[in-house]
N, C-alpha and C positions, 0 to 999 in steps of 0.2 A: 088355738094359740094359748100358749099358759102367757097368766099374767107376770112379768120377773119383779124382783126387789133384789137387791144389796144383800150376796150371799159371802162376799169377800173382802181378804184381810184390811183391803185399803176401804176404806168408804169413800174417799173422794172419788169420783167419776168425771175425768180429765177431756173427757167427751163431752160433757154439759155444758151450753155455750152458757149459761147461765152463769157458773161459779165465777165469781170474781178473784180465787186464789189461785188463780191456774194461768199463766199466759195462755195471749192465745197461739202461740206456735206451738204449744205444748203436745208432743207427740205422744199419742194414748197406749197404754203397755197391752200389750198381747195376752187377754183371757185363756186360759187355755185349762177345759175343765177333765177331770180323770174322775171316773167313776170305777170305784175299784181301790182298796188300800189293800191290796194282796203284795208279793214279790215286785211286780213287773208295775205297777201304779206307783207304789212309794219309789220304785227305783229310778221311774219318771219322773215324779215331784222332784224328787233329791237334785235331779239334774237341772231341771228344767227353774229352781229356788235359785239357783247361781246367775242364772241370765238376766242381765240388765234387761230394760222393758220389755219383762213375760209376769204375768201373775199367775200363779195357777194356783188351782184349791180341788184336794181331793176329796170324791164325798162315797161314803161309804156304809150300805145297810146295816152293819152290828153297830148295836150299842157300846159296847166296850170290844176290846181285843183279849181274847185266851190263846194259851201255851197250849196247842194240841200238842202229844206227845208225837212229832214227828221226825227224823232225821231226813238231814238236806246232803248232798254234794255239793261244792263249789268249788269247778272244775278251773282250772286255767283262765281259761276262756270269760271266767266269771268274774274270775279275782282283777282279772288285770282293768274289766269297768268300774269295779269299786273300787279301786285302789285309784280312782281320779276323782271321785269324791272323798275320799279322806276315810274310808272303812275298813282297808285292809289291814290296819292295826289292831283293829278290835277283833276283825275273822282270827287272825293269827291267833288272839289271846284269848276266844273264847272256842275255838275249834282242835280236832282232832286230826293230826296230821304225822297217817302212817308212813313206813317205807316202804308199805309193801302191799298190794293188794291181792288176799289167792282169790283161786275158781278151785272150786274140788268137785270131786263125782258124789254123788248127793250119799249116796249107801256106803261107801267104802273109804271115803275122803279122803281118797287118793288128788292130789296137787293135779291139775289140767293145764293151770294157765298161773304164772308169778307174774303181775303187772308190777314193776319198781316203780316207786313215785317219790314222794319225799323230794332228796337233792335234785337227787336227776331230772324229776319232770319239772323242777323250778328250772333248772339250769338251762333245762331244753327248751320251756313256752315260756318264759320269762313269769311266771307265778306259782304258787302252789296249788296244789289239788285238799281240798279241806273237809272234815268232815264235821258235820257239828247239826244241833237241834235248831229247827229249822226255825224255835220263839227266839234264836238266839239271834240270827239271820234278822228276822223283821224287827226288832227291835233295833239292829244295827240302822235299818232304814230308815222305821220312825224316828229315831233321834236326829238324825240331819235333814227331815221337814219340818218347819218351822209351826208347831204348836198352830197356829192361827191359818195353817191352808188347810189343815184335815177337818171337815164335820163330818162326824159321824152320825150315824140313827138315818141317815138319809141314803130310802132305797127309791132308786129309780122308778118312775111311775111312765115318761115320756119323754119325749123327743120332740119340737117343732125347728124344721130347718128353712132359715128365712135369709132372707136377701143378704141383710147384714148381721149375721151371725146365728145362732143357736139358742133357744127356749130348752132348758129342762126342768120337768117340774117332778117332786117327789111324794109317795104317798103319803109323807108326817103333813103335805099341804106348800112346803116350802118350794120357792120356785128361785132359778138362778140363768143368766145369760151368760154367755161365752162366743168367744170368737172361733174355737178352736173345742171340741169331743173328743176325750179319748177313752173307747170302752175298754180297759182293763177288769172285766165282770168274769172271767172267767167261763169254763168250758159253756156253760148254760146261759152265754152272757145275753143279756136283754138287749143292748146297743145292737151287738148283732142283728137279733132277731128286729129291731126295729129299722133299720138297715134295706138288709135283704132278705126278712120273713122268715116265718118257722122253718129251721133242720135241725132235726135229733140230731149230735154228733152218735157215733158208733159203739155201741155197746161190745165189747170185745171178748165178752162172755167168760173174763178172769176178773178178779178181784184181787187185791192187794189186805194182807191184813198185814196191820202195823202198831208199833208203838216203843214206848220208851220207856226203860224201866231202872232202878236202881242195881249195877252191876254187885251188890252185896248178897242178892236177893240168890245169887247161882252157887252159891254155898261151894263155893273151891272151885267148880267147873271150869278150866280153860280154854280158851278162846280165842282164833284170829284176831290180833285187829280188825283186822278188814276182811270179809269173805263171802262171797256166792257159790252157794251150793244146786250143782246142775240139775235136777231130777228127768225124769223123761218126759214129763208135761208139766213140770212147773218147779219152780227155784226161790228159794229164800236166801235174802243178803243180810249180813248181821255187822254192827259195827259200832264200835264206840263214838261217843257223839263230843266230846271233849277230853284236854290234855288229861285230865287228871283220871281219866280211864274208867269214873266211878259209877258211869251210865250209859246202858247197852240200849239201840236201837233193832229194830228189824221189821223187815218189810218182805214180803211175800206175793208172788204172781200164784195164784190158784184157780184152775178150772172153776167157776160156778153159774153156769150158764142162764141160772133163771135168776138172778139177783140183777139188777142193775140202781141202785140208790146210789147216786152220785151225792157224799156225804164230807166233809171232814171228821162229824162227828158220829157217825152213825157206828152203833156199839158189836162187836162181832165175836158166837161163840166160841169159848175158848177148848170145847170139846169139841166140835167141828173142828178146827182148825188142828187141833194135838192127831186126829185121825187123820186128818188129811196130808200129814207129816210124820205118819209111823213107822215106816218106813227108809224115813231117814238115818241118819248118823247118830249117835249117840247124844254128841256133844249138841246136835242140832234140839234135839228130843229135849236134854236138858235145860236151854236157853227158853223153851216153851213153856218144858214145867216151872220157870222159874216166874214165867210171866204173869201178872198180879190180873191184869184186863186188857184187851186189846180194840182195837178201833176196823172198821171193813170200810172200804172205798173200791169200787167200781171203778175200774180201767175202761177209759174213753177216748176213742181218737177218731177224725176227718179225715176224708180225701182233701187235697191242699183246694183253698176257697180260689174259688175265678177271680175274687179281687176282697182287699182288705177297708177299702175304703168309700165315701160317697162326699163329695166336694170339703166340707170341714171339719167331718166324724169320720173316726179311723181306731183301726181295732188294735189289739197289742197283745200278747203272749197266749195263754188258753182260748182267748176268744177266738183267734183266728187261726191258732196252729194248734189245738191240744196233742199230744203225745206221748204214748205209753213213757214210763221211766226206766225203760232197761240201760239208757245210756248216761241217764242222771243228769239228765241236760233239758228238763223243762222250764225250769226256774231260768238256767241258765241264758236260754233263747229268751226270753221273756226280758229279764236283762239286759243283753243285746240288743233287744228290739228299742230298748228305752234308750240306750248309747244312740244309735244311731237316728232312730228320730230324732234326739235333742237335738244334734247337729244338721238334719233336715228344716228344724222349725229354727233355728239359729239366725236370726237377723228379719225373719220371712214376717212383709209385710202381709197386712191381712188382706188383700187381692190377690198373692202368690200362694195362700193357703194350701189351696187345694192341690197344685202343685207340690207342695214339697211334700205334703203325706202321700202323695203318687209314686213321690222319689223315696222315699222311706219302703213305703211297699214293694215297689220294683228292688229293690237294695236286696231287702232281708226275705222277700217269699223264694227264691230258691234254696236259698243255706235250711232255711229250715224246714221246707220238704221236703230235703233230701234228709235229715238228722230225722224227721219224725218217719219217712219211711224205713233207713235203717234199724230204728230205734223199735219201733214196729214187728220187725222179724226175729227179732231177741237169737241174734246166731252170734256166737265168741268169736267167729272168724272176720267176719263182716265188720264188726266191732270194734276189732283190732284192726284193721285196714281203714280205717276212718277216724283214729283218734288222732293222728297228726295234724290231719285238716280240721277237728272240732277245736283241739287244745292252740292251736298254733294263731289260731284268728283271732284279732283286734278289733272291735267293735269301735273302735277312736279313731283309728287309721284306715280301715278298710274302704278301698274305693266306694264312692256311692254311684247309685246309679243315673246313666245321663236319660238314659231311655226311660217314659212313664208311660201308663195308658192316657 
């Protein structure tokens, strides 16, 4: 059993029959701790800050936060959760929002597929489809959690799950209790594995190189907006990350079967990468030579878990569903996942705990094994046949589930 102390923003502890500044009818606010300040953790705080008696404090192993050079989507499906906490004015005015998304054939680029986006796909799911740097994204997040729930420096050491509530303790020594876990640790997440024990997720024997780079840098070259280029065992999307057009992103699925360093920042060469793309397109060729350094990240994905949760710790976006990005929608489920939990822990005394992360799980584990299977097969037809149901869903309004395990 770790020993706890006072990890959180209130110091008073409304539990303490002790305190004499507390009535005693005083109904004690719902701890609710998130390990993880990635996408899907701050997207939870963000929510879970609004709620009358919930505290929550996220704690998080980096010392500081850095701008990986990375480009994010945020599909429909995404914008319409932030846009309930007050962010979609800032996506709007710090993102890239085409009309037009192509697919070309990677050699010849020749046009496959014109996806319309812009008005139409507002018009259609009720928000935009955005594209922008993904420091731009987390930043949007950190700003509406309040300074005093985030500690950082603090990596998970352990776990004690006790009668009345949850022990965790961290390797800096610090230790914190909570009514309420939520591992938002990402694909290699430790909550898991202390959960329900070690699983490799799935090496998928591709790798993604990526990064961001100053659109100046292509010396006249032009360029989609927006574009995925097919090849016959692997595809690069390229795309600008803000209005003002002056910064090019791109990401790449590439056979590499004996790599697997699951990394943000792990450095990838950029003569590997110009060969393994020589055969491309001109323009595609160009975008490469233009590229100053790029970053390699190892593609990893799950068969969908038998269950997400264990009485008052419960897992949330990578940890539980990771998914290749051919559909742009890992961040987004992650998101999702945080809408609809907030609304499952929404009023939930701490004896119905366990209960409503039941209902949260039963909710959102089929939408998102079927997205991470699709997403999986990386097929343009499949794709297409699925974006109405990905972009169309509500994560505020969607039924939850009555059925739990």
């Amino acid at each position: 059993m770790f020993p706890t102390v006072n990890l959180w923003p209130k110091t008073l502890d409304v539990r303490d029959p002790m305190s004499s500044k507390v009535a005693s009818n005083a109904k004690a606010p719902l701890r609710v701790a998130v390990v993880g300040a990635g996408i899907g953790g701050l997207a939870l705080a963000a929510m879970l800050a609004r709620q009358t008696n919930v505290e929550v404090r996220v704690f998080e192993q980096a010392r500081r936060f850095s701008r990986v050079g990375a480009g994010i989507q945020q599909t429909p499906n995404s914008v319409k959760v932030l846009r309930e906490i007050g962010l979609e004015g800032t996506l709007r005015e710090k993102a890239f929002r085409p009309d037009v998304s192509l697919n070309r054939q990677f050699d010849t680029g020749e046009m496959t597929w014109e996806r319309r986006l812009g008005a139409e796909v507002e018009a259609r799911y009720g928000a935009p489809h955005l594209y922008m740097h993904r420091g731009d994204l987390h930043e949007a997040l950190l700003a509406a959690v309040p300074d005093s729930c985030i500690a950082l420096g603090h990596k998970l050491a352990g776990l004690d799950v006790e009668r009345n509530g949850v022990a965790l303790g961290f390797e800096n020594g610090a230790t914190a209790r909570a009514d309420v876990v939520i591992g938002a640790d990402g694909v290699h997440s430790l909550v898991r594995e202390l959960l329900f024990g070690p699983e490799a997720p799935r090496f998928t024997g591709r790798v993604a190189y990526r990064t961001t780079f100053p659109a100046e840098r292509l010396g006249g070259a032009q360029i989609d907006g927006s574009c995925k280029w097919w090849g016959p065992d692997r595809h690069i999307v390229i795309y600008y990350v803000n209005p003002r057009r002056d910064e090019v992103y791109f990401v790449t699925s590439t056979p590499e079967p004996d790599f697997a360093v699951e990394s943000w920042s792990q450095e990838g060469d950029l003569s590997v990468l110009k060969a393994a793309y020589a055969e491309f397109h001109p323009i595609v060729r160009a975008v490469l030579d233009a590229c100053p350094r790029v970053h390699k990240w190892a593609l990893f994905e799950r068969d969908p878990m038998p269950w997400w949760h264990e009485g008052p710790v419960a897992l949330l976006g990578d940890a539980c569903h990771p998914m290749t990005p051919y559909m742009a929608q890992g961040a987004a489920q992650a998101i999702e996942d945080a809408a609809v939990l907030s609304r499952c822990l929404h009023g939930a005394e701490r004896e119905a705990v366990s209960e409503a992360l039941a209902r949260y799980e039963s909710t959102r584990k089929p939408r998102t094994s079927r997205i991470a299977r699709i997403s999986s097969l990386n097929d343009m037809h499949k794709i297409k046949a699925e974006i109405a149901g990905v972009y169309g869903y509500d994560a505020w309004t969607a039924p939850l589930a009555e059925r739990t395990r």
